[in-house]
N, C-alpha and C positions, 0 to 999 in steps of 0.2 A: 504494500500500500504506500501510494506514494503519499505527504506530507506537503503542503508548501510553505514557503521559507512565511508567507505570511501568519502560517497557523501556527508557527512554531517561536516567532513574535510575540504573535497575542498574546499564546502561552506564558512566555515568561516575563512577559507584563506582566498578566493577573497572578499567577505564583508572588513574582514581588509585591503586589498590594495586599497579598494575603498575609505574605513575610510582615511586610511591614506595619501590619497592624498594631493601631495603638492601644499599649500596656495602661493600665488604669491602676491607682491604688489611694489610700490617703492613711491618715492617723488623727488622733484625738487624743487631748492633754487637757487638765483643768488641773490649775495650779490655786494654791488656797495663799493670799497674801495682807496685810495688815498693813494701812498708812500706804502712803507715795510707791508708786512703783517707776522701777525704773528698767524700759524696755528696751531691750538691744535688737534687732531684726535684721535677717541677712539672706539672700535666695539670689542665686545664679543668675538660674530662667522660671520664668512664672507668674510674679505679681507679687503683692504685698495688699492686704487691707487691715487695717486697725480705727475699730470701732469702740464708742464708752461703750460699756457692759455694768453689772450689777457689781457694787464695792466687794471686796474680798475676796474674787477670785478673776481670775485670768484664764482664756479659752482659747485652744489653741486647734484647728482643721484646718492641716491639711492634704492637698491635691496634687497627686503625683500621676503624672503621665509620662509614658515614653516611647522611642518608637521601634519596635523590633526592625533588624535588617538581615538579610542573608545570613551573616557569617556568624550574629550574637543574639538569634532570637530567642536563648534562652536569659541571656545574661544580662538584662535587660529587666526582664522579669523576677528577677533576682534581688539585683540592687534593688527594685522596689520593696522588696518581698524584706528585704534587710532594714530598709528606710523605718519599715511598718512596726516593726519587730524592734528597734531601739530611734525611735524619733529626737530629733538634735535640739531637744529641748532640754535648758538645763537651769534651774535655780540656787542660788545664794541669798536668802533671806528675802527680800523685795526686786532685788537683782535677777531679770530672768532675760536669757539669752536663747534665740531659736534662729532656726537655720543654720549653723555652725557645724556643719560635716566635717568632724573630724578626718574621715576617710574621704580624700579628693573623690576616689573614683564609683565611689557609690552613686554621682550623679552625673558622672558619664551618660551624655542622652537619655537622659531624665528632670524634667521641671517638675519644681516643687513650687504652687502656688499657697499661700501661706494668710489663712483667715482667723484675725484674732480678734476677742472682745476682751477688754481689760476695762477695770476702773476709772472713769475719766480723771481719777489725782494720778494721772502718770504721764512720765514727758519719755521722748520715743526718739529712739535713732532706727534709721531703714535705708539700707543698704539694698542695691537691686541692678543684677548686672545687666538684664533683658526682662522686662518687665514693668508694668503701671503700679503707681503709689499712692493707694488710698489713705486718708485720715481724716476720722470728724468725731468730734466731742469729748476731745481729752485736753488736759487744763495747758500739756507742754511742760517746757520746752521742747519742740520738735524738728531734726534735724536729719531732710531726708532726699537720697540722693541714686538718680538711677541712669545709667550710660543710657540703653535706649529705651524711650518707653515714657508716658506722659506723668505727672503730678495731681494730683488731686488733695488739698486739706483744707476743712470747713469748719468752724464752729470752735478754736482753738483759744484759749484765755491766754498765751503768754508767747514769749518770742517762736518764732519760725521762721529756717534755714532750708532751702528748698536747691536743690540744681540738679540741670537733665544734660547730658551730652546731646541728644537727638529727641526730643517731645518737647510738648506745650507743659504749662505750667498755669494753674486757675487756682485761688485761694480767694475767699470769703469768712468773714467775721471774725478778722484776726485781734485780738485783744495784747496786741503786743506787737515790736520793731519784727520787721521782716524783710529780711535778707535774699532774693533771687535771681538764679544765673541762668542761663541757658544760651547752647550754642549755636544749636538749630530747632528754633520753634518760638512761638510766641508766649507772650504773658500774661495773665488775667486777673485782677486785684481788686473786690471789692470788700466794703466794710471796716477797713485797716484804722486800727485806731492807735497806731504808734507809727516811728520813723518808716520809711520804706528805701532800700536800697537794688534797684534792678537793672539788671544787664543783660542783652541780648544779643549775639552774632548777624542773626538771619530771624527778623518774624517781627512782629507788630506788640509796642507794652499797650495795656489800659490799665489805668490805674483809680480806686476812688477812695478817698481817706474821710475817717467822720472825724475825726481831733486833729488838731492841726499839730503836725512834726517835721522834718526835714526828710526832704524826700530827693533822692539820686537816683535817675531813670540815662539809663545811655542802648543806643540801640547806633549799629552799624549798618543795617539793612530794615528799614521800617519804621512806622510812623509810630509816636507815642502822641497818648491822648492823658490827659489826668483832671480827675475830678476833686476840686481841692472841699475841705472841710468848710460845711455853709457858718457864712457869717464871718471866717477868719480871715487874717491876714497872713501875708506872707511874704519872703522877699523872689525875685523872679529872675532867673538867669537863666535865658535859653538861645540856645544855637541849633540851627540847620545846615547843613551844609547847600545841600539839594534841595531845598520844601521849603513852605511858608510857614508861619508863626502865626497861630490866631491864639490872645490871649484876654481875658477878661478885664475891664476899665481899670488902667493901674496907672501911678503918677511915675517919670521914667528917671532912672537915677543919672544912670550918662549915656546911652544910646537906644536907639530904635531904627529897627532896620528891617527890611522885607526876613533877612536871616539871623538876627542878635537881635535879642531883647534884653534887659536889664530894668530892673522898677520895682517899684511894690503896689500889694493889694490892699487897699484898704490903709491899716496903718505900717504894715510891715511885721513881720516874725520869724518864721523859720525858713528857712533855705529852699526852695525848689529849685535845684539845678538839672536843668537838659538837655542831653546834645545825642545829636544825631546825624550820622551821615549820611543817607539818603532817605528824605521821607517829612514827614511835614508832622510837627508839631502842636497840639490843637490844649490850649490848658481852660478850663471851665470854672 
């Protein structure tokens, strides 16, 4: 019987999609803790979410996937199977650490997505080498930082530290100074009721502050827009390189220019400094 080269193709297409099928597995931790916690978080590939939960304990699910191939479809299966069986969860008193694969190769082609509810008296560091960063409803300080993959923190009472190599970046009802970087992607800021410091490579800031503090917006590719605290004052230094400047009635200190502004609002207070090199500058 003859055979053609086409069936014998198809063939070992579908053998490799069946090889490759993806390994599914997770785990489950509830840690029992007292007063302030302090969370350390860390995952390869997967995601990060951190959620307030009920005081005194901490909850830990997660989501492990990965993808069999030809030559390791068992071992694949394994590392999971190993993940499951001792999860890289580890406490010291209010001190809890997750993610921390001691054994590099257990997450050889394997993401762990990592969904926690802690106490919102906890401030959070998160670590994420391919994956998105949730955060909403914890008091902070929160200091969280992912190569590729976007940001998300809402509802935060105290300082927050945010930077992505490749994603957007969106925070709301920060209750404290906020610090953010990003290299390629834009910025999203409302609610901020302390200082604001943001930087962009490639993407577009917005910004809205309800208390009035010193705010540093710089973007090299992209317009910023900033919504200042009603009723305040403030002092105004802004440049474009490439864009125009629309800024709200201010009296000018020493220049005004289609691309340099200089003045204050109102009576004058905290520093809004902005520059940007292509893109147009809009302050409200």
């Amino acid at each position: 019987m003859k055979i053609s080269t086409f069936s014998l193709v198809s063939f070992a297409l579908a053998a490799g999609l069946v090889a490759s099928a993806e390994e599914q597995g997770s785990f489950d931790k509830s840690l029992t803790v007292s007063g302030p916690v302090d969370l350390d978080v860390k995952t390869d590939s997967g995601g990060i979410m951190v959620t307030s939960g009920s005081s005194g304990t901490v909850r830990v699910h997660a989501i492990l996937k990965g993808q069999r191939g030809w030559f390791d479809s068992g071992d694949v299966d394994a590392r999971i199977r190993e993940l499951e069986r001792n999860p890289p969860v580890e406490q010291t008193g209010n001190h809890i650490r997750i993610g921390y694969v001691h054994n590099r190769d257990l997450l050889k082609g394997v993401s762990m997505r990592l969904e926690i509810e802690t106490p919102s008296n906890s401030q959070l560091r998160a670590r994420a080498d391919s994956g998105g960063i949730h955060v909403d409803g914890i008091h902070g300080p929160a200091d969280c930082r992912t190569d590729s993959g976007g940001i998300e923190i809402h509802n935060v009472g105290s300082e927050v530290r945010a930077a992505a190599d490749s994603g957007g970046i969106h925070l709301s009802n920060i209750n404290g100074p906020v610090s953010v970087h990003v290299d390629s992607g834009g910025i999203e800021m409302t609610g901020v009721s302390g200082s604001i410091d943001a930087q962009t490579d490639s993407g577009g800031i917005r910004l809205a502050q309800t208390r009035p503090a010193a705010i540093s917006a710089k973007a090299d590719s992209g317009g910023v827009t900033v919504k200042l605290a009603p009723g305040a004052g403030y002092e105004i230094s802004a440049e474009s390189e490439s864009g125009r400047i629309s800024v709200p009635e201010i009296s000018v200190n020493s220049s005004f220019s289609k691309h340099h502004v200089e003045g204050k609002v109102r009576n004058g207070g905290p520093l809004v400094s902005i520059r940007v090199a292509s893109g147009n500058i809009t302050i409200e």
